[in-house]
N, C-alpha and C positions, 0 to 999 in steps of 0.2 A: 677682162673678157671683152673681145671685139665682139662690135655691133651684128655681125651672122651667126657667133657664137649664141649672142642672145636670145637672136630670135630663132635658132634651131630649140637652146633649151627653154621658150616656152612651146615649141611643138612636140618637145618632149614628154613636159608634162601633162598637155594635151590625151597626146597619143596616150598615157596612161591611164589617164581619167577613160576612158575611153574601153580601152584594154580590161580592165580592170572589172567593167562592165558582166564580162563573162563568169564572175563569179554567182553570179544568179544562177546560174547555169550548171551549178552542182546544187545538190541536196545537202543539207545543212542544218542543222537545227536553229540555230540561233545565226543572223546577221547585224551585223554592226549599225545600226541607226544613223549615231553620225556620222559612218563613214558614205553612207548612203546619201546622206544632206547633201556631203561636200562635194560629193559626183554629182549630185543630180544640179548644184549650184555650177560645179566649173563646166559642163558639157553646155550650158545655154549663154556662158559669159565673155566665153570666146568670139559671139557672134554680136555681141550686144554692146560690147567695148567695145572701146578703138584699140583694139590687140595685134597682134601682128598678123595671127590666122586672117581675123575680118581686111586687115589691108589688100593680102592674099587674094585673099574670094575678092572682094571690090574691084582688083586691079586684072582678073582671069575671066572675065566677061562672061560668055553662058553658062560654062563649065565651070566659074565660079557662083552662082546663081543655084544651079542644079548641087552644088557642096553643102550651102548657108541651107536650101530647101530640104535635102538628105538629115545634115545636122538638126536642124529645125524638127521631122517627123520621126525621128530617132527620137527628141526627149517626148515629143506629146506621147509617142507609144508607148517607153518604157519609164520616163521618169515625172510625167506630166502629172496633174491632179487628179484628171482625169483616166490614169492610166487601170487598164485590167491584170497586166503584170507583175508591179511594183507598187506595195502599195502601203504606206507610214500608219501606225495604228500605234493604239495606248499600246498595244502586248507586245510591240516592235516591229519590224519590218517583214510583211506576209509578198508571199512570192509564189505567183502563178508559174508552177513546173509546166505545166501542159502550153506552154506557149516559149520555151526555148528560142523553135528555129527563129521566130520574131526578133528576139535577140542577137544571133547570128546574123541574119540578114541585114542588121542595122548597123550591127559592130564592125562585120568584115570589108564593105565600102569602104565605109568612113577612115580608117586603121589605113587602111589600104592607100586611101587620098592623103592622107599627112604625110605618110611614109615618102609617096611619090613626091612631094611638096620637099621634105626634108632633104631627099637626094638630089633634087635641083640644087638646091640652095649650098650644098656639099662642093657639088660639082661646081660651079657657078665661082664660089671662095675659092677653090684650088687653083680655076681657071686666072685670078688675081693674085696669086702666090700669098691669099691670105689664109694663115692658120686656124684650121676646126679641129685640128686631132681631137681634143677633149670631148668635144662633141659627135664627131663622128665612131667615135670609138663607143659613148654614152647609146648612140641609135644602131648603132650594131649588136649591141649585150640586148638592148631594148628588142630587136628585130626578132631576136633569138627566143629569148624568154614569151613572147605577144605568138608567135607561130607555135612552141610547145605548149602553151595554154591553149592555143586553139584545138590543137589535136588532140589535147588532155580531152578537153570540154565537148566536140566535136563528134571523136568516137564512142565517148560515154553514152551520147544520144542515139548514134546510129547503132551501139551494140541493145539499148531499149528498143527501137525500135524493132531492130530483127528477130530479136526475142516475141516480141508482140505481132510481128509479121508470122512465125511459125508459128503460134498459137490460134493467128486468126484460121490459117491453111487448116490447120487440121481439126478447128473446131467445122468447120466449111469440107471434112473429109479428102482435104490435098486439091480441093478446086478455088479459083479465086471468088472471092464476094467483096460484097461494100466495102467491108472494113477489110482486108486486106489491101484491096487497090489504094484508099485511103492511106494507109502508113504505107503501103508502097511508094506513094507521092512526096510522104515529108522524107523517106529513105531518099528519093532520086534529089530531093533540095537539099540535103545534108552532105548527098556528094560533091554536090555542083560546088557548095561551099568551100568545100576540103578544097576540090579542086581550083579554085579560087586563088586560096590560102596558099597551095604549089607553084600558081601560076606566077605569081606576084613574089616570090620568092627570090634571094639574092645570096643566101648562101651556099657554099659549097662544100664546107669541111664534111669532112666523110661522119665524124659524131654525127652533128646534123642531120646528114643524108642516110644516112643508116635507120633512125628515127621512121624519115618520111616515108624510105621505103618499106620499112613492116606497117606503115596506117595505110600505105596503097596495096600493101599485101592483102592484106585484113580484107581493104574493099572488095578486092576481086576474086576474093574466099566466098565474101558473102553475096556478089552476085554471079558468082558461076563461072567466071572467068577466068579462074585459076585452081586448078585441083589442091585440096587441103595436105600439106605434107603426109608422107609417108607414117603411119599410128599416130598420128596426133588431131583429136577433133578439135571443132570450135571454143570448144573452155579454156583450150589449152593453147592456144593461137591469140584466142582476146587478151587471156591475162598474159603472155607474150608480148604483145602490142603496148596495154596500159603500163605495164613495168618499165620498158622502153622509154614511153613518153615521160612517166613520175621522175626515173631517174635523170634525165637530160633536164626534167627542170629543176630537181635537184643540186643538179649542176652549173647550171646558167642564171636562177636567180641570184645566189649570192655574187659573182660577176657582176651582173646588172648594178645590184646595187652600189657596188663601190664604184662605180663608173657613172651613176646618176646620181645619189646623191648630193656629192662635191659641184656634182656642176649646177645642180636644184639651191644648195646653199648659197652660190658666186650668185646665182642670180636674182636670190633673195635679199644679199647684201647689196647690190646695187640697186634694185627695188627702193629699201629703205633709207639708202642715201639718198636716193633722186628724193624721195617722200619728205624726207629732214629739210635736204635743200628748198625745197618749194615753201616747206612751211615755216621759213627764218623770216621773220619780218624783215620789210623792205629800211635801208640803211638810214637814219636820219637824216634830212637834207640840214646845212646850218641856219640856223633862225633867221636868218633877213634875207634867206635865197628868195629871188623871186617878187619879195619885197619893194616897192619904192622908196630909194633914200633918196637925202638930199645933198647936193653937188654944191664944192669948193668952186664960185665961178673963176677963183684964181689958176686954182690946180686942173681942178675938173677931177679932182678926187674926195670921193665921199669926204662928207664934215665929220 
């Protein structure tokens, strides 16, 4: 594994710590405790080693600064001690649903900036006729799978919220109030996010694109931008929508994994060798190195 190899898969694994994030962001009954540890452990350790990320941010001036500080208020919010979202207890890991978009906002930057970091460093190898395939191949199943979770996770929010936006309308007799405009607000940041996620976007294949077009269908259903097909209402357009998106990841997570894995394990085993190496003890010098002996004044060769 050459050395950009390396340092793509740990922005690999990164980026999945990361990613991965957005399972809070479904309703669940039970969450994995120490799967929770070990994200809440790798999202602050990247910053706090000498890793390849932190040389990154060190060597990227403001824009590195503004990365470590984004990272940095990412965990206090969702994974810190202090946090109101996330939160470790004897009965297991309790999860503030009513603070989602929080999550989204933290996740899709950050996701966003490795991603862009990754493709430098793609570009950069090639530009040297050095080989990434393994790894570029690894961030493109990863690209795939990280965008259908967002949309999975995303529209699940926005189809709550509109739900709760029509509710608030007509308990309000079809006029706007408080609470309307209110979820009308986290409705306009849930788009902005989608549209984020589009924007930042590098795929093409029509699977894919077929995908994002029914979650930008969907949007423009539910802000009036687009007339709702021919007999079919909104129950029948969402679950439309969410089918779409389960199936494609469906589809692209087991992908992903045979493509990250292998490259998770190369860089585990070189991990562990560099670890072995370092900690062999240093080689016996011979017992008189160093020493003062005493000279043949014939020869001028030790007695």
């Amino acid at each position: 594994m050459n050395q950009p190899t390396q340092v793509i898969a740990t922005l690999e694994h990164y980026k999945v710590a990361i990613r991965d994030t957005l399972e809070y962001t479904l309703n669940k009954e039970h969450y994995d405790l120490n799967a929770f540890k070990e994200k809440k452990r790798s999202v602050l350790i990247e910053v706090e080693q000498p890793t390849p990320l932190k040389s990154i941010i060190n060597a990227s001036g403001e824009n590195g600064e503004k990365l470590e500080k984004m990272i940095r208020d990412f965990y206090d919010d969702v994974y810190g001690d202090e946090s109101t979202i996330l939160k470790a207890a004897d009965d297991g890991l309790r999860v503030d649903h009513a603070q989602h978009i929080a999550i989204f906002k933290g996740v899709v930057p950050i996701h966003e900036n490795i991603e862009a970091m990754v493709s430098g460093i793609i570009r950069d190898a090639k530009g040297k006729n050095i080989d990434v395939a393994q790894a570029e191949a690894a961030d493109l199943a990863e690209e795939r799978l990280y965008r259908g979770v967002c949309y999975l996770t995303m529209v699940g929010q926005l189809v709550r919220l509109f739900n709760d936006y029509n509710v608030a309308r007509r308990e309000a007799k079809g006029e706007e109030s408080a609470a309307s405009k209110f979820i009308g607000n986290d409705i306009s940041e849930v788009i902005t996010l989608l549209n984020t996620v589009r924007a930042n976007n590098r795929l093409t294949d029509e699977r894919y694109m077929g995908v994002q077009d029914k979650v930008f269908a969907l949007v423009e259903y539910m802000t009036g931008r687009r007339d709702l097909p021919t007999g079919k209402g909104f129950p029948e357009v969402i679950k439309e929508t969410e089918d779409s998106i389960n199936g494609f990841i469906r589809e692209v997570e087991p992908l992903w994994k045979q493509s990250y894995d292998p490259l998770i394990r190369e860089l585990v085993e070189i991990a562990r060798a560099q670890q072995a190496k370092a900690e062999q003890p240093a080689e016996a010098a011979p017992a008189d190195q160093g020493e003062p002996v005493e000279l043949d004044p014939k020869t001028g060769l030790p007695k």
